[in-house]
N, C-alpha and C positions, 0 to 999 in steps of 0.2 A: 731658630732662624739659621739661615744657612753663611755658606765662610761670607768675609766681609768682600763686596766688588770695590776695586781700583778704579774708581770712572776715571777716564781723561780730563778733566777738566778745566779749560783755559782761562777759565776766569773765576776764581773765588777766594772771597776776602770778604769776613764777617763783617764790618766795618771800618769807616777811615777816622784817625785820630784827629779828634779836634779840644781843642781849647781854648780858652781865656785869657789873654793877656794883660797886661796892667793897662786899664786908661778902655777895658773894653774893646779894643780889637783884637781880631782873631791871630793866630799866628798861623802859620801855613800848615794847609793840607796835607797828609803825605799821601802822596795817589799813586796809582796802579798804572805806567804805561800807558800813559795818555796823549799816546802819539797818534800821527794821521793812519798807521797803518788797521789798529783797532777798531775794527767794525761789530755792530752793539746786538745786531739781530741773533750771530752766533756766537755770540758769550751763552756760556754755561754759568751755574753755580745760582747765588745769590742775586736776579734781576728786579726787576718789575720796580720800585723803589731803591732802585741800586743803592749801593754803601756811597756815601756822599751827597747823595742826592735831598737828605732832611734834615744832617746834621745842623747845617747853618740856618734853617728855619726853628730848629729846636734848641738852638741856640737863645734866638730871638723870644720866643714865646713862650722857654721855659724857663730860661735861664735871665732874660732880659737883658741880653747882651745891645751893646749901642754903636753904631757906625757911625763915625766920620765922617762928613760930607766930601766929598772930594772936588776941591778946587779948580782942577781941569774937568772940562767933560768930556765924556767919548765920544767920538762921532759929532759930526754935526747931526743938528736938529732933526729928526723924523716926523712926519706929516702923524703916525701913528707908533705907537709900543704896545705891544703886547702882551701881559705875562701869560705864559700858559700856550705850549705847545702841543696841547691836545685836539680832538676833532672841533672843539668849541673857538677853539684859539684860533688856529688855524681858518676855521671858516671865518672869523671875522674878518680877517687880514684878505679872507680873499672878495668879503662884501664890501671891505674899506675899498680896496682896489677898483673893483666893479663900479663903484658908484662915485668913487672921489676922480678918478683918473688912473690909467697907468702909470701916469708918472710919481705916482703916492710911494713915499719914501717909508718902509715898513720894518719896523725891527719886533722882531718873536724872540723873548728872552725862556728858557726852559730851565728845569732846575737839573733835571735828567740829563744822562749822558745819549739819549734818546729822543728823538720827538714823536708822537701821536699820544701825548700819556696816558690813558689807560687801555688804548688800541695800542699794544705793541707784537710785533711780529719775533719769534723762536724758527732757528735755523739749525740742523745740522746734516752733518756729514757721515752719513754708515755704512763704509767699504764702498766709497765712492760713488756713494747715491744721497743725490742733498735733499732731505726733507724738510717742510715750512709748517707751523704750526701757529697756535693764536697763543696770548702769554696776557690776553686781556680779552676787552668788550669783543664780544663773538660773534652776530650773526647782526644783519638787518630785522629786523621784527617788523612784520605788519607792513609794507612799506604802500601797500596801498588807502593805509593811514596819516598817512604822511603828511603835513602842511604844505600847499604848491612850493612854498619858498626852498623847504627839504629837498623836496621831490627833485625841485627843478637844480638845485644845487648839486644833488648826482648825477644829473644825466648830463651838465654843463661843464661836468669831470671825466665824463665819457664812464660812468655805472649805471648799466641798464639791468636791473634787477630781473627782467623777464629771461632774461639769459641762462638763468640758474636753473631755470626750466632744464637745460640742456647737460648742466654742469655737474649739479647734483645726483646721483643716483639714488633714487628714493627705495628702490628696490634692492640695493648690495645687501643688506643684514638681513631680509629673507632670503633672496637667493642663496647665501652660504647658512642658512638655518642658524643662524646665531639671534640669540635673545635676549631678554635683559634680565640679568641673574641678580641674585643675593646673595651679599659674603657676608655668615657670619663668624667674626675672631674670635679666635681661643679665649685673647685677652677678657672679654665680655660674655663670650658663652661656651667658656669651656674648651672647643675643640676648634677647630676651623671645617668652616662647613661651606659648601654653596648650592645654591638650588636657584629656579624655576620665580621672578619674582611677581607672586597671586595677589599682594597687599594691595592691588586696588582692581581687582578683578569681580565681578557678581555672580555670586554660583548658586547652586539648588544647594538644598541638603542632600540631595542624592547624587552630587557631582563627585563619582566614587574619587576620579583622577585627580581632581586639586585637593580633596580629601586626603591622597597617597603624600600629594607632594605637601601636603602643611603637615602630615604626619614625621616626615623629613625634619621640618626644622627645630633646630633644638633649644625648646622650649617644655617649658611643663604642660600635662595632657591638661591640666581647664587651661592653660593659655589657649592651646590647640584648639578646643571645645568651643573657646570664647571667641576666635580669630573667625571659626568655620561660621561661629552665628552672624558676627559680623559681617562678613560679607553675603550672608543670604537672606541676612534681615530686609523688609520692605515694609518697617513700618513707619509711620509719621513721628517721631517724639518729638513734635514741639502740639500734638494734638490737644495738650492736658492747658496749653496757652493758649488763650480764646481771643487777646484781643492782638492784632496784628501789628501797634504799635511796641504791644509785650513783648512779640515773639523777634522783635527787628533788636531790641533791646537789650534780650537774652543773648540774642548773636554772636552782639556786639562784645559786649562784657563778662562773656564768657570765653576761656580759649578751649580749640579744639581738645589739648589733652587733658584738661579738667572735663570737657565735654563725657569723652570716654572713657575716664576715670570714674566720673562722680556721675553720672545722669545714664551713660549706659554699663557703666558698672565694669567694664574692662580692667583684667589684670595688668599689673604695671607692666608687664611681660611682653603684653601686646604695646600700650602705649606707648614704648619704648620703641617698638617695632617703628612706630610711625612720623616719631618725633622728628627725624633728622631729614626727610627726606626731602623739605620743601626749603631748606636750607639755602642751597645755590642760588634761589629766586629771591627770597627777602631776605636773607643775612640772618633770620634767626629761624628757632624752627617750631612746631606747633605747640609749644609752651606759651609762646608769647603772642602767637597769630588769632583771630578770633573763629568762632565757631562760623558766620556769614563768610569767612573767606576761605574755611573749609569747604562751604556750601555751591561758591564760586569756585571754588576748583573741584568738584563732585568727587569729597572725599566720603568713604565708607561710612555709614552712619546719619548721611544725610542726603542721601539723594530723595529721598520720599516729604521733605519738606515740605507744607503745602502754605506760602506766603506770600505776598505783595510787596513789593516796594512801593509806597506811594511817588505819585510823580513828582511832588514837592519833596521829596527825601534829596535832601544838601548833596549825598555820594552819588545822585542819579547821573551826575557828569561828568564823574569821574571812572574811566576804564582801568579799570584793575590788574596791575601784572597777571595776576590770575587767570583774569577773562581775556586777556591777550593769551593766553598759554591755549583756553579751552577752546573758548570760544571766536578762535579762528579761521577767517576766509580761505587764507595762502596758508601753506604748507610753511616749516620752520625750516628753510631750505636755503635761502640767501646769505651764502656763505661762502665768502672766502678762505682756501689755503690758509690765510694766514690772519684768518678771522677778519672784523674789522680795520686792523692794522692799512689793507688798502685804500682805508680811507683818506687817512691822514695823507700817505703818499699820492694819491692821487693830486690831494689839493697843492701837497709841495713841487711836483712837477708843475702845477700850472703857476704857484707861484714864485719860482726859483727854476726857471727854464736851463735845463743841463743838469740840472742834480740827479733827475734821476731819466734813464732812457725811456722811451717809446710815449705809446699816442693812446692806448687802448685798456682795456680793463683786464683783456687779456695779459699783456704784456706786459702787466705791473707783477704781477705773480712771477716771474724768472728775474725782474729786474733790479740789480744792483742799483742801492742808495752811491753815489758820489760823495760823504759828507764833507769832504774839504771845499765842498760848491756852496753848503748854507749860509755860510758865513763871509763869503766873497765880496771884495772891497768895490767889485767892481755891479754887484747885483744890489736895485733898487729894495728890492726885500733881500730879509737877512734873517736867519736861524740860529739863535748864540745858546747854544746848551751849556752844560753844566754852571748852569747861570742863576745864583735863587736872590729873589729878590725879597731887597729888605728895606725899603720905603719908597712911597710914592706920595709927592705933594706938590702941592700946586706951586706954583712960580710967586712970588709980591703982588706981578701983575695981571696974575691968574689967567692970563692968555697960553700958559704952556703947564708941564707937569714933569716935573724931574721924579726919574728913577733910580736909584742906587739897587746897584745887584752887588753879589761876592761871587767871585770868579778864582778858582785854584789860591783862594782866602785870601784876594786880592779886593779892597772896594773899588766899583768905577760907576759912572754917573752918566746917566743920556738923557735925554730930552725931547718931549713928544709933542705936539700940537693937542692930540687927542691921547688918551689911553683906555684900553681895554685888560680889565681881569679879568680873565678867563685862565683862574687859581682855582685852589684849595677855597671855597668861603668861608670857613673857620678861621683863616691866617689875616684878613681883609683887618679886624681891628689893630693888629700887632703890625701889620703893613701902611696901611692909610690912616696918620693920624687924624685927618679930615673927616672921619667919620663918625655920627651921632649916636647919641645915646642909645637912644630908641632901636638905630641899627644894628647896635651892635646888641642890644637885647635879642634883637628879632633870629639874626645870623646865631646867635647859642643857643636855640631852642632844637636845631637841628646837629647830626653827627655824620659822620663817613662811614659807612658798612667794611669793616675789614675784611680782607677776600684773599685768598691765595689762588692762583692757580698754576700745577704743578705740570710739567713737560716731561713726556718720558719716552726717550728715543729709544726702540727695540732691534732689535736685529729680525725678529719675526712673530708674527703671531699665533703662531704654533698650537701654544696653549688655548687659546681663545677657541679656534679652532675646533680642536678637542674636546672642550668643556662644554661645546656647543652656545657657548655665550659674547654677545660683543662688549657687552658692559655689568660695573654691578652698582649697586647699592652696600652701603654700608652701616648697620644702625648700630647709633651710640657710639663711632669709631674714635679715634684718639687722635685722626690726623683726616686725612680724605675719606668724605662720607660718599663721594659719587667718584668713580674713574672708568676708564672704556677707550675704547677704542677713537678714531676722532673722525671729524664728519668724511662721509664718502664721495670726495669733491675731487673733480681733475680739470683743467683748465689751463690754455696759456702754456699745454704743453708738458702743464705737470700733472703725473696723473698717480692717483691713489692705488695703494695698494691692491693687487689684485688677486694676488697667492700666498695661501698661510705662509711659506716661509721667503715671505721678502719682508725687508725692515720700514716699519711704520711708526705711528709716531701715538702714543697714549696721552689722553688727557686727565687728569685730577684735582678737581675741586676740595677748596680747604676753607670754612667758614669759621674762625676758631670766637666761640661764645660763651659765655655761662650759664646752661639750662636746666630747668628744673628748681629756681632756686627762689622765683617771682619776681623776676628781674624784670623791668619793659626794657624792649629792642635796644633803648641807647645806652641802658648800662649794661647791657650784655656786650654791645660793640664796643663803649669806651674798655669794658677787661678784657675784651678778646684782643685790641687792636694792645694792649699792655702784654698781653701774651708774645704776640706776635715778635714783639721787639726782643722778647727775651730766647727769641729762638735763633739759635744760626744753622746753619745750612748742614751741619755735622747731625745735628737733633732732627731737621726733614731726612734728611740721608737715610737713617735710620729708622725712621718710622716707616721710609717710602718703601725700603727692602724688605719689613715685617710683614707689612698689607698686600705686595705683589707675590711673596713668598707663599703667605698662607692661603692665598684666594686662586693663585694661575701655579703653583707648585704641584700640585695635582691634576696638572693638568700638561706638564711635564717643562715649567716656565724654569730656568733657572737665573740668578739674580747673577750669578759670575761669569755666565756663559750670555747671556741673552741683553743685560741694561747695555744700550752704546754711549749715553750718555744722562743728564739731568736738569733742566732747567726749571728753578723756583721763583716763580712769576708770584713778590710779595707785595700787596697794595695795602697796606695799614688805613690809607684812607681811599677805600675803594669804591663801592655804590655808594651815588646819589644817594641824602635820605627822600624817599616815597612814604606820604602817610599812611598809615594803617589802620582801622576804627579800631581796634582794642586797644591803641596805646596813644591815639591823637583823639582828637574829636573827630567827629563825622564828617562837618563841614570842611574839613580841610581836604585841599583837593590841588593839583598843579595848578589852579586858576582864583584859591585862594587860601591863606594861610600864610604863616610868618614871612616866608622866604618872600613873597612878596614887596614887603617894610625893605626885607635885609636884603634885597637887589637896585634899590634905590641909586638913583644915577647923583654922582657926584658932581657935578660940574663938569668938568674935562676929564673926568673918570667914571664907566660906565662899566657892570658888569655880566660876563659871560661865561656859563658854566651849566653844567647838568643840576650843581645843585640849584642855581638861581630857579630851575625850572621844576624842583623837587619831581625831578622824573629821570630815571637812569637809563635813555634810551638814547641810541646817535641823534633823534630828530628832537629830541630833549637841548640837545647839546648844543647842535645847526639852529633852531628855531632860538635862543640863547643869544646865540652872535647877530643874529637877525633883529633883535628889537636891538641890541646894543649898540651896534653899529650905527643904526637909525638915528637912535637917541645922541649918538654923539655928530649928525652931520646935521641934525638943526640944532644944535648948541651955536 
């Protein structure tokens, strides 16, 4: 690896000290410069779950710390409370609004030094040219899937998705002849290598050129052998299962890479090849996924399928990440700069008028947040971050519901008519004692997919250029299995990179799991999100300079000359869980299955969230605040 880079860094600090006092209160924070002039989007270093941001929840639910009720409360009374500053939260506050009055007194508690939680937006500054980038949830998907209520909710924010028709260049990465490459590391195969990536490509046996290019990769010659049959295989293997409810069955309960291991006989070589790459979309990778959702996304080895789903088959209503990837209308193009992140701000401009300027969808992409405006004594709604709350109960006279949050490890208490979670659903029994057995059975059946996504500001893409590639792949890596270049979007003025050597901005996916070992999805998530914790920012640093080293260093990228900066966007409890038939039942589906039980409306507490709706989509999120809302104006 090459010498160590200096990043500039204005913001990083592995964690904020907390502890335990005698009698159960915290004692104070020690925090970082948490003055007005601190703006969150250009922080570097350690974000996404910033330091402080879960101490005092992990307080709570690991450690069973107890807070005091506080005798004064804060604020008078709010018509609504919120917890949960993200697109969920958010839209509800602005469906309370919509449908109670404007004069609806609204408080949004976040626990983040941020609000949109997991839509947040990455900013920086390289020799005087400001780049924006996404640090979370990334594009719209599908939006002409949408539920009216979705629908209608973006374009009542002034987001007109057909825009992007215009925005997007679907054409930049042919025009500059860049591809999607494969890197693979020393650490794993020896050398560092990168190539051409054919792993889901269908060739002849006389396809001399992808033949040249898998002779490239460094694997053994029957891997080679076996990779080339692999993809010019066209036969059926489920033909030897004759009855169609067998072969739904086999599918299911079997995974993809026991698939190609055991049934088409694939060296681990290859398997390995293949494992990691469907990562970024379910949180694990085809160890745990099943062979039917290989099939759904038309992986090598089963395209020649020849089966039925009956129409009484329980999944038939349910649209699979997959089948949104493949089998798509619109193009995966609705995307913002600064990924989803415009969403959230959209809703805060209509709900907190002055925080942030202009009128347009355009206009939000250049426009500075105001945050000394969320919080304003003189604004009906209110956005109180760094705010985690740690109980919610209903009043004697169960007409109202007090909050307690910790603030700078301070407790204070407010008081809502109505409330909305739109949290974490895991945190819901250690927060609302009010809540049943049965719910809190139903709420632990599910987990958070732990996700990193990693920001990396260049001075120029030189390398890429070079290499002939925009993006790679990485199999079996030890930190980012996917990175590249980031979408080709300009808009509002700001316009994407357009010459190798000007500074852009790379993105890198980090799914940290334990595969291969027969884990299902959520014990792989609960030890990867225990990984996570143990990592600080010095351990990404360094991983990040090995993988850019060895993969764009050849291609003349240098790590001392070229990073302008680093931002590690960490979500320990990141994806919604989504069910998947090889580790759920079949029948479970967004429309039924536990989270159902554990969404259950509380009286004057109702909840809102991606999980409630076991679907990790923005209209997962919006449609979420939508019934919650409802539920709580005919209470």
């Amino acid at each position: 690896m090459k010498k160590k880079h200096n990043i500039n860094r204005r913001d990083f600090i592995n964690g904020f000290a907390l502890s335990l006092a005698a009698g159960g209160s915290l004692s104070p924070i020690e925090i970082l410069a948490n003055d007005k002039r601190r703006y969150p989007p250009a922080l570097m270093g350690m974000r996404g779950s910033n330091p402080g941001s879960f101490e005092v929840a992990h307080a709570l639910a690991w450690g069973g710390a107890k807070f005091d009720k506080p005798k004064i409360q804060t604020d008078n009374d709010y018509d609504l409370v919120v917890v949960g500053g993200g697109i969920s939260g958010l839209s509800a506050a602005y469906f309370f609004r919509q449908r109670y009055g404007n004069d609806a007194k609204i408080l949004i508690l976040d626990n983040h030094d941020d609000f949109g939680g997991h839509a947040r937006r990455n900013e920086f500054n390289v020799n005087g040219e400001e780049l924006i980038c996404y640090g979370g949830s990334q594009s719209i998907d599908t939006p002409s899937a949408y539920s009216s209520v979705s629908a209608k909710l973006l374009k009542d924010i002034n987001i007109h998705t057909e825009r992007f028709y215009e925005y997007y260049d679907q054409n930049f990465f042919d025009k500059n002849r860049l591809e999607r490459g494969l890197y693979f590391s020393s650490d794993v195969y020896g050398k560092d290598i990168v190539a051409k990536d054919s792993l889901r490509r269908s060739i002849t046996k006389k396809d001399e050129s992808i033949h040249k290019l898998i002779d490239s990769y460094p694997i053994k010659d029957d891997s080679k052998r076996a990779l080339i049959s692999l993809l010019s295989d066209k036969s059926d293997h489920l033909k030897e299962i004759k009855s169609q409810s067998k072969k739904i069955e086999f599918m299911r309960n079997t995974s993809y890479s026991n698939f190609l291991r055991s049934h088409l006989k694939m060296p681990e070589e290859v398997v390995g090849l293949y494992r990691d790459g469907i990562k970024g979309l379910w949180g694990v990778g085809w160890d745990a996924l099943s062979t039917m959702e290989a099939y759904n996304y038309d992986m090598p080895g089963t395209h020649y399928f020849d089966f039925v789903l009956p129409d009484d088959d329980p999944s038939r209503g349910h649209i699979t990440a997959s089948e949104k990837s493949n089998d798509r209308e619109e193009p995966y193009i609705f995307h913002f700069p600064d990924g989803n992140a415009s969403i959230p701000r959209a809703l805060v401009r209509e709900l907190i008028p002055g925080s942030i300027p202009g009128n347009t969808m355009e206009d939000l992409v250049s426009a500075k947040v105001n945050y000394d405006e969320l919080d304003s004594s003189y604004s009906k709604v209110k956005i109180r971050l760094d705010s985690t709350v740690v109980n919610v109960q209903h009043t004697p006279d169960e007409k109202s519901v007090d909050v307690r949050y910790v603030k700078n490890g301070k407790v204070y208490r407010v008081r809502g008519n109505h409330v909305v979670m739109a949290c974490y659903n895991n945190m819901l029994p250690y927060v609302c004692p009010e809540i049943s057995e049965n719910q809190i059975q139903s709420l632990a059946y599910a987990t958070k997919i732990p996700l990193v996504y990693i920001s990396i500001a260049v001075r120029n893409w030189n390398a890429f250029h070079n290499l002939g590639f925009h993006s790679f792949n990485i199999p079996q890596s030890k930190l980012m299995h996917s990175f590249g270049m980031d979408f080709p979007v300009s808009m509002g003025g700001y316009n994407y990179t357009s010459k190798p050597n000007q500074p852009t901005v790379l993105h890198g996916t980090f799914v940290p799991a334990d595969p291969d070992k027969g884990l299902s999805p959520k014990q792989q998530s609960i030890i990867g999100r225990r990984k996570l914790y143990e990592m600080n920012f010095q351990d990404f640093e360094s991983l990040i300079y090995e993988q850019l080293d060895g993969s764009l260093g050849m291609g003349g990228f240098d790590i001392e000359r070229d990073i302008a900066g680093i931002t590690v966007n960490r979500w320990p409890h990141g994806y919604a869980w989504e069910y998947n038939d090889y580790s759920d039942p079949p029948e479970f589906n967004p429309y039924n299955g536990p989270h159902i039980e554990g969404r259950k409306q509380i009286g004057r507490i109702s909840i809102a969230n991606s999980d409630s709706s076991s679907y990790a989509y923005v209209d997962g999120a919006i449609d979420a605040a939508d019934r919650a809302v409802n539920e709580q104006l005919k209470s």
